[in-house]
C-alpha positions as CSV (number, residue, x, y, z in Angstrom):
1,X,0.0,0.0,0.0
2,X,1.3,3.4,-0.9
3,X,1.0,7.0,0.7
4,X,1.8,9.7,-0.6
5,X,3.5,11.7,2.4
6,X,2.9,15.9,1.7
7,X,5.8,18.3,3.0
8,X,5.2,20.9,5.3
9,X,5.8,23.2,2.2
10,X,3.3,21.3,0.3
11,X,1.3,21.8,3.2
12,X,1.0,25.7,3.1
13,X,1.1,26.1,-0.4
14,X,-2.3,24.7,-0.4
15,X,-3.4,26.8,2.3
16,X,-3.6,24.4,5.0
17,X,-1.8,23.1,8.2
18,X,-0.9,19.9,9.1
19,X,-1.4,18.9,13.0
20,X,2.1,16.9,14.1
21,X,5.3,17.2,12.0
22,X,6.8,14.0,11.7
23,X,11.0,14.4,12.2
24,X,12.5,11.4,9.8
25,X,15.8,11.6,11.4
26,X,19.0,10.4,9.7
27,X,18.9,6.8,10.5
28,X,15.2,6.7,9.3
29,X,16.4,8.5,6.6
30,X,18.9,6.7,5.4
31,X,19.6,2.8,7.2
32,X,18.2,0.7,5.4
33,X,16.6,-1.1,8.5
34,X,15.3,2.1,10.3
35,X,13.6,3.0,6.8
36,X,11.1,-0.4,7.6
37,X,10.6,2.2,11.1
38,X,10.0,5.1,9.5
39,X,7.3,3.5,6.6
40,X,5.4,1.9,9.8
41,X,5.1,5.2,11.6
42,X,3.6,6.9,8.5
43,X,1.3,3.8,8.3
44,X,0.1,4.0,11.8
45,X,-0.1,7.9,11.4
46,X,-2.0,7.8,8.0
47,X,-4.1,4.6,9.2
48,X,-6.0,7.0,12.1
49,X,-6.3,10.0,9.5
50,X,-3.6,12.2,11.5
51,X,-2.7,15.3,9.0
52,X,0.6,15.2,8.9
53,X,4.0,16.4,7.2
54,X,7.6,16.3,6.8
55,X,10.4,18.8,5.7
56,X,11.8,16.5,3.4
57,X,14.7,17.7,1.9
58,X,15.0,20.9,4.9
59,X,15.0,18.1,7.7
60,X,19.3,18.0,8.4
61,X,20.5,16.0,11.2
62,X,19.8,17.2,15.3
63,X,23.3,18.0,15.9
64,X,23.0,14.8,18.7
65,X,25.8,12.7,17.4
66,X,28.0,16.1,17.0
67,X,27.2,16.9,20.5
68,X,27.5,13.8,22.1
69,X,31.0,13.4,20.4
70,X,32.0,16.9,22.0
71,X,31.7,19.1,19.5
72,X,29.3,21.9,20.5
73,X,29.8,24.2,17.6
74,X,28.9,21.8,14.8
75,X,26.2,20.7,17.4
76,X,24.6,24.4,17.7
77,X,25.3,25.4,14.1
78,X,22.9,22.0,13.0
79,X,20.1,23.2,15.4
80,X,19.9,27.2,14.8
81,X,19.9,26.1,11.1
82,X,16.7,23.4,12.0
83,X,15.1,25.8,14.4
84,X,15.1,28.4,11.7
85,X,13.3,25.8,9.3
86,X,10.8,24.6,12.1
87,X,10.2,28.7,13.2
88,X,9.9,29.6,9.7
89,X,7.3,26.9,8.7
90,X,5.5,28.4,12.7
91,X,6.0,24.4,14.2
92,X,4.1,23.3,17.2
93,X,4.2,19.5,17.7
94,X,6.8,17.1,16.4
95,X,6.8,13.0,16.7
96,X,10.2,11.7,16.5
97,X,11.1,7.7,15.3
98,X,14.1,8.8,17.8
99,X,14.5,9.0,20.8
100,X,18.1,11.0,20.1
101,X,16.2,13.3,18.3
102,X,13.1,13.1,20.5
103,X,15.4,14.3,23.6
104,X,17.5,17.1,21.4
105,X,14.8,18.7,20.2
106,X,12.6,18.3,23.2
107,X,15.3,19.4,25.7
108,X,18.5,21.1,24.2
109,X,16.7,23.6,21.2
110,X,14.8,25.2,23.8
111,X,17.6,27.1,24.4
112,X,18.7,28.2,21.6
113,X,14.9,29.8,20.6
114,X,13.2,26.3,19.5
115,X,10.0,25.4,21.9
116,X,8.3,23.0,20.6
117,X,5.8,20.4,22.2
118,X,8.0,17.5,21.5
119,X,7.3,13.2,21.9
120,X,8.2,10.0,20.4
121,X,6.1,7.3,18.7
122,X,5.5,5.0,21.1
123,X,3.9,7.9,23.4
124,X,1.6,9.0,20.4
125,X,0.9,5.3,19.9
126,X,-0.2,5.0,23.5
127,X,-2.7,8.4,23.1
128,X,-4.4,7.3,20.0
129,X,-4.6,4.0,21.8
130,X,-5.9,5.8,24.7
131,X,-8.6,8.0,22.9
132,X,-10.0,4.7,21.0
133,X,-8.5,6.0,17.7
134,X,-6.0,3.1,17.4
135,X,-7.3,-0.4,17.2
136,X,-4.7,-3.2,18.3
137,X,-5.4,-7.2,18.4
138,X,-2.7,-9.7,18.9
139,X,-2.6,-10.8,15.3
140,X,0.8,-12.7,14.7
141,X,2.1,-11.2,18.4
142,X,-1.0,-13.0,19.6
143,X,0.4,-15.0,23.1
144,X,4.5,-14.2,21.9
145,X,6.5,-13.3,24.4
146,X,8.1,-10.3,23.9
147,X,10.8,-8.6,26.1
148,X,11.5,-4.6,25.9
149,X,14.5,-3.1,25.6
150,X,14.7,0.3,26.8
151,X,16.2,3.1,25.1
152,X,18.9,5.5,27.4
153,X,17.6,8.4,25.7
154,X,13.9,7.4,26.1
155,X,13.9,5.8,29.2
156,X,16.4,6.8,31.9
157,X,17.1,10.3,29.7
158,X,13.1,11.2,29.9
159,X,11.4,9.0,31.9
160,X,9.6,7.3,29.0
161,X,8.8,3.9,30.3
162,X,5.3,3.0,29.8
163,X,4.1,3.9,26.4
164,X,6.5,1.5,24.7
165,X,4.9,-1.3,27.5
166,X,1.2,-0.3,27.1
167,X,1.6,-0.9,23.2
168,X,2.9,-4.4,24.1
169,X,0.0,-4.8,26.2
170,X,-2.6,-4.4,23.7
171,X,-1.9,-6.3,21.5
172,X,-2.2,-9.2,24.5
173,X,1.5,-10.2,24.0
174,X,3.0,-11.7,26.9
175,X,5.6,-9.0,28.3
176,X,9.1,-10.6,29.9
177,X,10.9,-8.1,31.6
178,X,15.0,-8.2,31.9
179,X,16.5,-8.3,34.9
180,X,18.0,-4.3,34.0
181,X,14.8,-2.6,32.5
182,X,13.1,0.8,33.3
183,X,15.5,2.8,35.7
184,X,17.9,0.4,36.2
185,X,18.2,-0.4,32.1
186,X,21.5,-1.3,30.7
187,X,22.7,0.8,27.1
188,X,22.7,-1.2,24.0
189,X,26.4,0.4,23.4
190,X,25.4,2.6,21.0
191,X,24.8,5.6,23.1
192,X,27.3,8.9,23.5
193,X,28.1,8.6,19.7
194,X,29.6,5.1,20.4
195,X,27.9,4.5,16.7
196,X,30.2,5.9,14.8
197,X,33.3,4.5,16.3
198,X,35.1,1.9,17.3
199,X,34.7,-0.1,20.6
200,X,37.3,0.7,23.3
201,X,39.0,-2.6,24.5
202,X,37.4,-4.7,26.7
203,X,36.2,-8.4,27.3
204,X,33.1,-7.8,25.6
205,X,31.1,-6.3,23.9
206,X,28.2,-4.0,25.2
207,X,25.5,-5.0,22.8
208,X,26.1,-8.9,23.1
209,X,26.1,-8.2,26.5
210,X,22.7,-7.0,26.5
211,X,21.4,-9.7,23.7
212,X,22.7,-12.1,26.5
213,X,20.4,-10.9,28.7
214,X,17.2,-10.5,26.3
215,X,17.5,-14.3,25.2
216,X,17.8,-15.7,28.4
217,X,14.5,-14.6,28.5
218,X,13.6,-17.1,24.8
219,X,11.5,-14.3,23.6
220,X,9.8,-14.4,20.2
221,X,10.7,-10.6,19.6
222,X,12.9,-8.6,21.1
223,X,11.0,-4.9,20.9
224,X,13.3,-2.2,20.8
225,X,12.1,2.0,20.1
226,X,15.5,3.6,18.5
227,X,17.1,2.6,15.4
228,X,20.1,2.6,17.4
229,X,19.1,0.1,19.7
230,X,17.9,-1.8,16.5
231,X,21.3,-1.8,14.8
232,X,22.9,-3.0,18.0
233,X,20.5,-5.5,19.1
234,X,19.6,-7.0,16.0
235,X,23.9,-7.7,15.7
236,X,23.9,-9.8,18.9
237,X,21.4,-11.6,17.8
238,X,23.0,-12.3,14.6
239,X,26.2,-13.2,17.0
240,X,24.0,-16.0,19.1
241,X,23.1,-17.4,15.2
242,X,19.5,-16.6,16.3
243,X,17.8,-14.7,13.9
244,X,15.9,-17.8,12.3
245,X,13.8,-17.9,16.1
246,X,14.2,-13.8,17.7
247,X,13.2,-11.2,15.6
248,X,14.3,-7.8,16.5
249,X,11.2,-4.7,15.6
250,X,10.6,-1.6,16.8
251,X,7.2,-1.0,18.6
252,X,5.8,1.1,15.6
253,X,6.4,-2.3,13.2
254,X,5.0,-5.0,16.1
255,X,1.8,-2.2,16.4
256,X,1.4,-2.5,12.4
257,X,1.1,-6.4,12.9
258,X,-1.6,-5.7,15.1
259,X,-3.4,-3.2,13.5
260,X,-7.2,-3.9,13.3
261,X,-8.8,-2.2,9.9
């Protein structure tokens, strides 16, 4: 099925305004994997009849990997050059597929003149499921069990711990929590720009680390809500030879399985 996603410019042209910007974000811009992300947010957003838009070619990265990395001009040069887009275009709610971006913008652009009313997917997902707008049933998650991994930059960074859970819920999964989960969660190893560097030395790595601890669990899925997390989750599962039995999808995709028309 294909749908035809307007820009914000697109928007106005025609005299109109859309409700939520949705912020693509590099990875669900351009990895391959976080693409299948980005494609089930626009499903779940065009499947409740949300009006809503992208920049398209004026979306640039956050600045989040340039600020995590240490360099804070690059980092505030990226954001007064988005903030002038998302001023310009008179922005007042964003969804993010990230929850890099989701904190940035939500916490760090307020200072430098961007205020927006800022929240990830899985919190939209759990207010449309809320307000009866979204339908869930188990479909092919029907009585899987599932296990959570939280995000550093959704969970312990902003406090985001139930919305990802409650979309579990619905679709009457069976939930398996790891032994480090909510506050106490443990990073996938991808966090403070590890992504685009090398591992320091150690005895092993962060994200198999973590994958240890998800399959002791013998989930069906392992649900993750960052295309970080997905990246580094998804290669310790390829590292246990387990991707024939775990799959590894973000809480937007395991929604879409569920979706009742």
């Amino acid at each position: 099925m294909e749908i035809q996603v307007k820009t914000y410019a697109e928007y106005l042209a025609s005299g109109e305004s859309p409700e939520i910007l949705f912020w693509v974000g590099c990875a669900g811009s351009f990895d391959d994997r976080a693409k299948k992300i980005t494609r089930a947010i626009v499903r779940i957003l065009d499947h409740v009849g949300m009006k809503f838009a992208v920049l398209g070619t004026e979306e640039s990265c956050t600045g989040d990997p340039a600020k995590r990395a240490g360099n804070e001009f690059l980092f505030q040069m990226q954001a007064m050059n988005n903030i002038t887009v998302l001023n310009g275009y008179n922005v007042k709610k964003i969804v993010t597929g990230c929850p890099h971006c989701f904190n940035t913008l939500k916490n760090e652009y307020p200072a430098l003149g961007g205020n927006y009313e800022v929240i990830h997917h899985t919190q939209l997902v759990q207010e449309l499921i809320d307000a009866g707008k979204l339908k869930v049933q188990g479909g092919a998650f029907k009585g899987k069990k599932i296990t959570y991994h939280d995000a550093c930059y959704l969970g312990r960074a902003n406090s985001v711990y139930e919305a990802p859970r409650e979309a579990i819920k619905a679709l009457d999964a069976d939930l398996a929590e790891m032994k480090r989960s909510r506050e106490k969660g443990f990073c996938c190893g991808a966090g403070g720009a590890q992504m685009f560097k090398e591992a320091e030395k150690g005895n092993k790595e962060v994200n198999v680390e973590r994958t240890e601890e998800a399959l002791e669990l013998t989930p069906s899925v392992i649900a993750t809500a960052c295309p970080f997390c997905m990246t580094m989750m998804s290669d310790g599962v390829k590292h246990f030879n387990k991707e024939s039995s775990v799959k590894v999808l973000d809480i937007a995709e395991i929604v879409v399985g569920g979706l009742k028309e």
